[in-house]
Backbone as CSV, one residue per row, in Angstrom:
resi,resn,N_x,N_y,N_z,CA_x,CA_y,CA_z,C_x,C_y,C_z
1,UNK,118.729,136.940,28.073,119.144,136.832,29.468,120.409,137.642,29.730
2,UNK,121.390,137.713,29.034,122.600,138.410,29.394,122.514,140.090,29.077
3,UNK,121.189,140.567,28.052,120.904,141.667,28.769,120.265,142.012,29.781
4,UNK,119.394,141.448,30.203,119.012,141.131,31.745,120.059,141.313,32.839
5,UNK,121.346,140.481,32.891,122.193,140.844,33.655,123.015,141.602,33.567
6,UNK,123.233,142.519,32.205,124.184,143.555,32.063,122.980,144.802,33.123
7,UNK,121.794,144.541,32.712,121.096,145.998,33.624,121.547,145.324,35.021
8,UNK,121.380,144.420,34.957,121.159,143.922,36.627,122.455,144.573,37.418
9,UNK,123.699,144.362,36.467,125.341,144.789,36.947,125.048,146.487,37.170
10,UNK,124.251,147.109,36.425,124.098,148.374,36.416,123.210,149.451,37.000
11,UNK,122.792,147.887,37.621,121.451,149.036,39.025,120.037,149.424,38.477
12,UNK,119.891,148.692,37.098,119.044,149.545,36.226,117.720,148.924,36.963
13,UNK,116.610,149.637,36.499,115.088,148.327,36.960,115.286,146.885,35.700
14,UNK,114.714,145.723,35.982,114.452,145.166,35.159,113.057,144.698,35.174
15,UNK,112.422,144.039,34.018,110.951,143.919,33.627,110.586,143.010,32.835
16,UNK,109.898,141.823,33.558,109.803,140.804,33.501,108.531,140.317,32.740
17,UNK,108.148,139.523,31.829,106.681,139.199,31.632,106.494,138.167,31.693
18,UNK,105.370,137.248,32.232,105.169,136.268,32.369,105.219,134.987,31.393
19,UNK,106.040,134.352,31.780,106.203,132.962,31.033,104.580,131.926,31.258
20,UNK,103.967,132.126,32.067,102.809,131.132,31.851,101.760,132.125,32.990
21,UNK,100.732,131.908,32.824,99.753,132.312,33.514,98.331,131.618,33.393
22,UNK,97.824,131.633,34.425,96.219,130.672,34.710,95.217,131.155,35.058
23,UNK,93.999,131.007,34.819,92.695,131.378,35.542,92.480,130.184,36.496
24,UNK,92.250,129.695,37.497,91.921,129.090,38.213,90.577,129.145,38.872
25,UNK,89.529,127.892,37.854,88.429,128.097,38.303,87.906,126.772,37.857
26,UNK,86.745,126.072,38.518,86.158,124.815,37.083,86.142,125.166,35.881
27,UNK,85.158,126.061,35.754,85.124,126.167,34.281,85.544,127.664,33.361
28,UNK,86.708,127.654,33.551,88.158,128.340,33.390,88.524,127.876,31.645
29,UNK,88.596,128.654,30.776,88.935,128.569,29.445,89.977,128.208,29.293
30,UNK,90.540,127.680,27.953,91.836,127.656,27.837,93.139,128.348,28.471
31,UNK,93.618,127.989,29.192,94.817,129.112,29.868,95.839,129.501,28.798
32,UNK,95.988,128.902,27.667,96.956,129.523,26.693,96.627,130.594,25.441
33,UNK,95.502,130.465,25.863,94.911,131.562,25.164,93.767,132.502,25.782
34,UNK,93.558,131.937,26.832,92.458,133.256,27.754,93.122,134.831,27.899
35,UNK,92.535,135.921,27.718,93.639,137.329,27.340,92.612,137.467,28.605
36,UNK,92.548,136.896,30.039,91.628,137.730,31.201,92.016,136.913,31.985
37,UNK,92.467,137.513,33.065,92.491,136.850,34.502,91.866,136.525,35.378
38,UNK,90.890,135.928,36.436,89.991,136.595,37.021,90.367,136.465,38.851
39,UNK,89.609,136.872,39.423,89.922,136.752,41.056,88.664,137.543,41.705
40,UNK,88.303,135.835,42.686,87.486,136.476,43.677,87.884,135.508,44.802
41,UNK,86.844,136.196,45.847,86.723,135.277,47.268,85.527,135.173,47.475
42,UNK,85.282,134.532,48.702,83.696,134.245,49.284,83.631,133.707,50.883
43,UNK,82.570,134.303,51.346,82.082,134.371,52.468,83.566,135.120,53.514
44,UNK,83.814,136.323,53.124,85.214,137.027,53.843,86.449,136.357,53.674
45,UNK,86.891,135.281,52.842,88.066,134.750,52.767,88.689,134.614,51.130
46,UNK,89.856,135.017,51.203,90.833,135.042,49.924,90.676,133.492,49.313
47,UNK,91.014,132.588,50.114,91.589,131.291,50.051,90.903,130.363,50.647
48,UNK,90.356,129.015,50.300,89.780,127.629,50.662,90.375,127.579,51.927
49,UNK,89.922,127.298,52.802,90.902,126.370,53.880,91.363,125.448,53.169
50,UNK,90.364,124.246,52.269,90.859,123.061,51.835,91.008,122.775,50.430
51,UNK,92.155,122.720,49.594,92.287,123.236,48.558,90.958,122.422,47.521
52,UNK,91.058,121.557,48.043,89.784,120.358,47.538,89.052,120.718,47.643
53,UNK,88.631,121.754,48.313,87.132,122.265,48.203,86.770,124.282,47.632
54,UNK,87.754,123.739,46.969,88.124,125.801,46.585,87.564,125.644,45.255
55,UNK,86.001,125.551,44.807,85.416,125.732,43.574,84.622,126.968,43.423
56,UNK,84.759,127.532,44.695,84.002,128.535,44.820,84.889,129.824,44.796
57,UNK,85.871,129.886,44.776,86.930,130.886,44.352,87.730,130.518,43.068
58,UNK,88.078,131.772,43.105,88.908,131.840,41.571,90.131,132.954,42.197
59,UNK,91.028,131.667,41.834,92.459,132.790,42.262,93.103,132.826,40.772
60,UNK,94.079,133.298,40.195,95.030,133.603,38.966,96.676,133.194,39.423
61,UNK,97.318,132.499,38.472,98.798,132.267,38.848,99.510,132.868,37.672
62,UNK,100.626,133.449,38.230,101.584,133.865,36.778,102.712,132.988,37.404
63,UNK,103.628,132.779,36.189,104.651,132.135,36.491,106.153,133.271,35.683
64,UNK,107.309,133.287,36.327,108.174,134.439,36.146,109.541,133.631,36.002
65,UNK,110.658,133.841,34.982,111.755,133.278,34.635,113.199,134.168,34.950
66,UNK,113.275,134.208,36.183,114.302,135.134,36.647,115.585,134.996,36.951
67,UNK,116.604,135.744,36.262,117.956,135.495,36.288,118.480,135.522,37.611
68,UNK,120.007,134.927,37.506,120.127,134.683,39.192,120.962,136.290,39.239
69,UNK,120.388,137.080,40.202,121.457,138.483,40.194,122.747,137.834,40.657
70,UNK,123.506,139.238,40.112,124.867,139.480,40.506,125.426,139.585,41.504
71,UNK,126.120,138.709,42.142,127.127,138.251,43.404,126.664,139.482,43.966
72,UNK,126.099,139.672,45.413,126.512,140.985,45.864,125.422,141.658,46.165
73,UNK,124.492,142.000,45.010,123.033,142.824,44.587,122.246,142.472,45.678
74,UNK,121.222,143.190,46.034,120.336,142.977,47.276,119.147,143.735,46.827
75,UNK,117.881,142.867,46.384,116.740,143.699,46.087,116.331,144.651,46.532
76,UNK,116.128,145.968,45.907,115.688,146.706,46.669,113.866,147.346,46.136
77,UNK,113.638,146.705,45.169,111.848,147.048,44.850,111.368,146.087,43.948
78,UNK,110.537,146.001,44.278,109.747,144.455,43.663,108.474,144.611,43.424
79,UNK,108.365,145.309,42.596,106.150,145.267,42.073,105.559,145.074,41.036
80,UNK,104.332,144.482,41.216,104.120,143.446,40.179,102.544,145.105,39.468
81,UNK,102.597,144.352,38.171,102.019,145.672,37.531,100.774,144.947,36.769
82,UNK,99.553,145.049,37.468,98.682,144.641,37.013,97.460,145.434,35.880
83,UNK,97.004,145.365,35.292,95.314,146.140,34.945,94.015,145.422,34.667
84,UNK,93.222,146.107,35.040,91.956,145.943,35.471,91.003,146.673,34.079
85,UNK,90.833,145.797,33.724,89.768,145.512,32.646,88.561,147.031,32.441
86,UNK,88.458,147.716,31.679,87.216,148.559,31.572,86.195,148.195,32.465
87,UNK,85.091,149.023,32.870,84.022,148.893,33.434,83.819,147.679,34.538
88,UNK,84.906,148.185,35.555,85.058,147.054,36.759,83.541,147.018,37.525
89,UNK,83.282,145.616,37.893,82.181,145.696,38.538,82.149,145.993,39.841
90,UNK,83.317,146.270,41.091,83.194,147.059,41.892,83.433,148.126,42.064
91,UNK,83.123,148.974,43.251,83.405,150.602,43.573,84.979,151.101,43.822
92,UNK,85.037,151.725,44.202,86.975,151.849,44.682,86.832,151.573,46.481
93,UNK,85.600,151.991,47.046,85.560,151.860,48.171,85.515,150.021,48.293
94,UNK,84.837,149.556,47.473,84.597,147.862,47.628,86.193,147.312,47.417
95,UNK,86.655,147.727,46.651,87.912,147.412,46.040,89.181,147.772,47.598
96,UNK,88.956,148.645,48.186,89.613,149.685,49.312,89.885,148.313,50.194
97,UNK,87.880,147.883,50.185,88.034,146.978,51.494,88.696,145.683,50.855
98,UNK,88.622,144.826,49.983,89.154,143.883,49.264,89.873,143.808,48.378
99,UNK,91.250,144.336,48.769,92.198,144.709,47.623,92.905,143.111,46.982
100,UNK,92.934,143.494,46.230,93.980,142.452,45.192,95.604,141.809,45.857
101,UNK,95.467,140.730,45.789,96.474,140.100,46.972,97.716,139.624,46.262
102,UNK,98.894,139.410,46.559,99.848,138.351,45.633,100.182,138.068,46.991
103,UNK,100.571,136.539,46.300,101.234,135.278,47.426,101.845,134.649,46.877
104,UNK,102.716,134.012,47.868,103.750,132.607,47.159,102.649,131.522,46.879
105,UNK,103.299,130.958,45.843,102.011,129.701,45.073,103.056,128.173,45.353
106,UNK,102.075,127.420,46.395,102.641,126.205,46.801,102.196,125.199,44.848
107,UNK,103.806,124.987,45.135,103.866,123.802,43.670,103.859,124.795,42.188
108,UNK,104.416,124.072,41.458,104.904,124.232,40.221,103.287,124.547,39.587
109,UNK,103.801,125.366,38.471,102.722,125.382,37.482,103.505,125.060,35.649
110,UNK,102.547,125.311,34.820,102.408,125.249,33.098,101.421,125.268,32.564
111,UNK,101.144,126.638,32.130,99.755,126.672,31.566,99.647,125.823,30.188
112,UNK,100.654,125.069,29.820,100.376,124.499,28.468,99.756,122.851,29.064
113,UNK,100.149,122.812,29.925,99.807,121.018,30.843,98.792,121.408,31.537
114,UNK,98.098,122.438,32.153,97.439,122.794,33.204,96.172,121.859,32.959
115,UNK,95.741,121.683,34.550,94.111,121.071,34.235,93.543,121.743,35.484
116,UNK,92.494,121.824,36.018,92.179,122.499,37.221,92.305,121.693,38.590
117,UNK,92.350,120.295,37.659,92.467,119.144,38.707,94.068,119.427,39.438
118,UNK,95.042,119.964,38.972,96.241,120.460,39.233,96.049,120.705,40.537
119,UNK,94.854,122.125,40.920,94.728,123.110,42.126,94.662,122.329,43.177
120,UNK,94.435,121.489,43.446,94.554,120.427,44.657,96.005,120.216,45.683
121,UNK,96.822,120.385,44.200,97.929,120.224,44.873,99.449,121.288,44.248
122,UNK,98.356,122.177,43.775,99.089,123.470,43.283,98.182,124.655,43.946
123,UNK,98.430,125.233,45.010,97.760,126.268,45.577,98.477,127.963,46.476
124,UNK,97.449,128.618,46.477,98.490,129.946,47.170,98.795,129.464,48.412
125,UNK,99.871,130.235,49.149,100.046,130.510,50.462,99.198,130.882,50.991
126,UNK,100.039,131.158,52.546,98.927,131.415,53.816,99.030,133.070,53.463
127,UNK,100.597,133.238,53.678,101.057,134.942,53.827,100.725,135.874,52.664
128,UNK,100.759,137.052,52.204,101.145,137.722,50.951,102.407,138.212,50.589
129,UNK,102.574,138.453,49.820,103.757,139.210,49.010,103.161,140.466,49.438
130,UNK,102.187,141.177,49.250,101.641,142.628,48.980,100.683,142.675,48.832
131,UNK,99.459,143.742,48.207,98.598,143.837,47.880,98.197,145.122,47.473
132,UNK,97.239,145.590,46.457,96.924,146.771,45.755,95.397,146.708,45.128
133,UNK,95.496,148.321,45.324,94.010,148.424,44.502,94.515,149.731,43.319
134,UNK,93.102,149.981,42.855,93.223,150.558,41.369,93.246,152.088,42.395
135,UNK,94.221,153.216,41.576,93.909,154.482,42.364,92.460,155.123,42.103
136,UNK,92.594,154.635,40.651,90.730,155.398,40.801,89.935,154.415,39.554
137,UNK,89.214,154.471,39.336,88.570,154.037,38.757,87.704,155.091,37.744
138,UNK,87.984,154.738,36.250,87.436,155.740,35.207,86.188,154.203,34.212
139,UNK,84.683,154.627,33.906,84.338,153.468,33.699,84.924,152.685,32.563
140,UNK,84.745,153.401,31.892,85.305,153.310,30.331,87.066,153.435,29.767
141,UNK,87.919,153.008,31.004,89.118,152.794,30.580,89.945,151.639,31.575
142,UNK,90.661,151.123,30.525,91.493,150.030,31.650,91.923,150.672,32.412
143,UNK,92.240,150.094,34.038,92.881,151.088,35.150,94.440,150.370,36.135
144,UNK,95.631,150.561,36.377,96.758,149.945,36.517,96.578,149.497,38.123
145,UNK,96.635,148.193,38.344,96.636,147.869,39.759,98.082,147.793,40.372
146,UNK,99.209,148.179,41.284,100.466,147.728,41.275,100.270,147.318,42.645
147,UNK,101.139,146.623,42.484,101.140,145.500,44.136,102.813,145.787,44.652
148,UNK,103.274,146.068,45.357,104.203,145.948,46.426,104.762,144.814,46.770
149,UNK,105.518,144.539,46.384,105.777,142.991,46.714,106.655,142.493,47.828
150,UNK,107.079,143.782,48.919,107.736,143.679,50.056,107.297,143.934,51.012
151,UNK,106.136,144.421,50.708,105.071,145.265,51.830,104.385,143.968,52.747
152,UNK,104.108,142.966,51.920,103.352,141.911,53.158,104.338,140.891,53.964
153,UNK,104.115,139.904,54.770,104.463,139.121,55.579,105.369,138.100,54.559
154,UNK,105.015,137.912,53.809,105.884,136.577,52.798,106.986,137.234,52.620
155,UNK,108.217,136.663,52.244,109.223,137.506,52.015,109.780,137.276,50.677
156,UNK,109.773,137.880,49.400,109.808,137.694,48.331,111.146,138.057,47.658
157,UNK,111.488,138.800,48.536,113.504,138.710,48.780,114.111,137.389,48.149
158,UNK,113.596,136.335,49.126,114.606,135.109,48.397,114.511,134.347,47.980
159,UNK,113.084,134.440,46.823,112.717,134.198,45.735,113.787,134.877,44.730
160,UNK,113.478,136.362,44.763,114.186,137.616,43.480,115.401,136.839,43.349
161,UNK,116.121,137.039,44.972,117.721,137.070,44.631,118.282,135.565,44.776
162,UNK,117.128,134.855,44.570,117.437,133.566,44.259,117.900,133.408,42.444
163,UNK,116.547,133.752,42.119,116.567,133.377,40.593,115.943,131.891,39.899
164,UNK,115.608,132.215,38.735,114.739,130.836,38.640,113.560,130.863,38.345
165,UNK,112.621,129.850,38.555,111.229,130.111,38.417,110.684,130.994,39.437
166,UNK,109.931,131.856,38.823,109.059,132.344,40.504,107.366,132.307,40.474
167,UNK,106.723,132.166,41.193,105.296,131.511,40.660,104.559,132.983,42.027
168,UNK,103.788,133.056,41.613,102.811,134.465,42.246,101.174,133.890,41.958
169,UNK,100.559,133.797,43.344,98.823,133.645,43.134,98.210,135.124,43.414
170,UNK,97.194,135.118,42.334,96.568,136.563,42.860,95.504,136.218,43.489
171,UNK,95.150,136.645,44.774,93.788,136.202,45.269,93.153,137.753,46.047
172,UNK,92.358,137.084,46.356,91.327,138.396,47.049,89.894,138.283,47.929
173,UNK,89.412,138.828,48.724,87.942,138.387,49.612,86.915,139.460,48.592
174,UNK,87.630,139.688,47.448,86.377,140.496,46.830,85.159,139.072,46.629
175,UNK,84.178,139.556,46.874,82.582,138.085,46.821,81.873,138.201,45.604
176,UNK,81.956,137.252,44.739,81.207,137.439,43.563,80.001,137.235,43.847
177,UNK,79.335,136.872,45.043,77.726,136.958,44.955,77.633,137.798,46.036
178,UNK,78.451,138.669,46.228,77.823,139.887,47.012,76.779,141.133,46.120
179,UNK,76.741,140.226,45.076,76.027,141.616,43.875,76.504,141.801,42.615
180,UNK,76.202,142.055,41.448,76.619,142.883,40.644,78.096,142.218,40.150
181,UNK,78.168,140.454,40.580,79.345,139.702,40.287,80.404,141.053,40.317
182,UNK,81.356,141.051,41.819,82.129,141.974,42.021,83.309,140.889,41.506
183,UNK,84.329,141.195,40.791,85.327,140.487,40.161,86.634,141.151,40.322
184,UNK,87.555,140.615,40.238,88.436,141.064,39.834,88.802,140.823,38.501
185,UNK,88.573,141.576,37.296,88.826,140.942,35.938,90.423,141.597,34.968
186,UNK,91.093,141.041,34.943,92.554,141.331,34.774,93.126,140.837,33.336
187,UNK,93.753,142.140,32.715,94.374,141.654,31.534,95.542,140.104,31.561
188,UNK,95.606,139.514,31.177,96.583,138.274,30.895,97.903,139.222,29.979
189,UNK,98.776,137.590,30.159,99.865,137.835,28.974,99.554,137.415,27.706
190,UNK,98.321,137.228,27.565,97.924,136.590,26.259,96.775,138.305,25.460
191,UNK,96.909,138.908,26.132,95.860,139.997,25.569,96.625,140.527,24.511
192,UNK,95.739,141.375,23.458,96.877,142.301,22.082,97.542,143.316,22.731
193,UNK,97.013,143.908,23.381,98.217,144.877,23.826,98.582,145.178,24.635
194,UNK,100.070,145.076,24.501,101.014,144.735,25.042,101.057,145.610,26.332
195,UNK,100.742,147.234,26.560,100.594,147.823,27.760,99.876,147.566,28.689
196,UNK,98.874,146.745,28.295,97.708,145.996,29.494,98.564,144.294,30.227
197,UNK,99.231,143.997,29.060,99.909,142.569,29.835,100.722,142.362,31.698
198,UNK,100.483,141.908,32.235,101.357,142.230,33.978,102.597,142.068,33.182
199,UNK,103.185,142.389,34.478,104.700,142.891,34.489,105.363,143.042,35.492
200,UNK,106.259,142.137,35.758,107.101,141.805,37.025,108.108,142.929,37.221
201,UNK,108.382,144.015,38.417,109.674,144.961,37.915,110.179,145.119,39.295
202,UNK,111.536,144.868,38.823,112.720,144.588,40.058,114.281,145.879,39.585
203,UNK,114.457,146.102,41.329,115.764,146.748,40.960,116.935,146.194,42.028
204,UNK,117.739,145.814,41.679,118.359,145.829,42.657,119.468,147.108,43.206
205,UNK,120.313,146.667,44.010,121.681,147.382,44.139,122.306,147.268,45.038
C-alpha cells in the first residue's frame, strides 16, 4: 500500500487487481476458483427489474481495495481492463450493439462466503460507470475489452477518491438465446496468466 501512495504523490497511473470476483448465475462454479467470467442479458435488458427474478441473466462482480489518495489529487482516468476469451461467440457488430457495461454494485460482496442466494440483495445499479467493446476480434486469440469508467452517468469519481472497497458489476443486453449462446466470456483473477487477469487503472493529479 505505501507504494501505491508514493505513485499516487507522483502522478504516476496506478493498477489495481481484483481482491474478489464472481460469476453470477444459478449454476455458477466455484467463484474462488472459476478462471472465467461470464455476462449476458435477455429480452433487450442488461438487468432484472426484480433482483428475485434475475436467473435468467448472468452479470460478473469484481471487488477492488483502494487506497485513500493524497489530500488534494483529483481523478483524472479510470479504466477498467478487461479480456475476452478466444473464439467469442459474437460478431463485433453484435458486440457494437451490446457492449459490455460496468456499474456501481448495490451491497457488499466475498467471493470466499458468496452463495447466489446473496444476488437478491447484492445487485448492479440502474446507471453505468462506462462501457466497451473488443476493437476487433481475431478468432483464435484472447482480445482486450477496456471500459471508461467516466464516460457513463454513474459517477465513479467518489468512489476512486474516496478509497476503500470498490465493487463494479459487469452487465450487458448481449442475449444468450439469441443464437449461437452470444456470451460475454471473460478472463477472471483466478486464470494462469497473469496478462489476461482485469485490471483496475487510475491516475490521478
Amino acid at each position: 500500500m505505501l507504494a501505491a501512495m508514493l505513485l499516487l504523490a507522483q502522478g504516476s497511473a496506478l493498477v489495481f487487481s481484483p481482491v474478489s470476483d464472481v460469476w453470477v448465475y444459478p449454476h455458477a462454479s466455484d467463484p474462488s476458483k472459476d478462471a472465467y467470467l461470464r455476462i449476458w442479458g435477455t429480452t433487450g435488458e442488461a438487468v432484472a427489474a426484480d433482483p428475485s427474478s434475475a436467473s435468467d441473466f448472468s452479470y460478473s462482480y469484481l471487488r477492488f481495495d483502494l487506497p485513500a489518495p493524497v489530500e488534494g489529487r483529483k481523478l483524472a482516468e479510470a479504466r477498467l481492463e478487461l479480456t475476452q476469451v478466444e473464439k467469442p461467440s459474437y460478431t463485433l457488430d453484435l458486440a457494437k450493439a451490446n457492449p459490455l457495461q460496468a456499474r456501481p454494485l448495490i451491497g457488499d460482496f466475498d467471493e470466499k462466503t458468496w452463495t447466489y442466494g446473496d444476488s437478491i440483495k447484492i445487485f448492479p445499479g440502474k446507471e453505468t460507470f462506462g462501457e466497451g467493446v473488443p476493437q476487433s476480434i481475431e478468432a483464435d486469440k484472447a482480445v482486450p475489452i477496456v471500459i471508461d469508467l467516466l464516460k457513463g452517468k454513474a459517477d465513479f469519481r467518489v468512489a476512486a477518491e474516496t478509497g476503500g472497497m470498490v465493487n463494479i458489476a459487469l452487465t450487458s443486453t448481449l442475449d444468450v438465446t439469441s443464437g449461437d449462446r452470444t456470451v460475454y466470456r471473460l478472463y477472471s483473477k483466478d486464470t494462469e496468466k497473469e496478462a489476461w487477469r482485469p485490471r483496475l487503472i487510475l491516475r490521478f493529479e
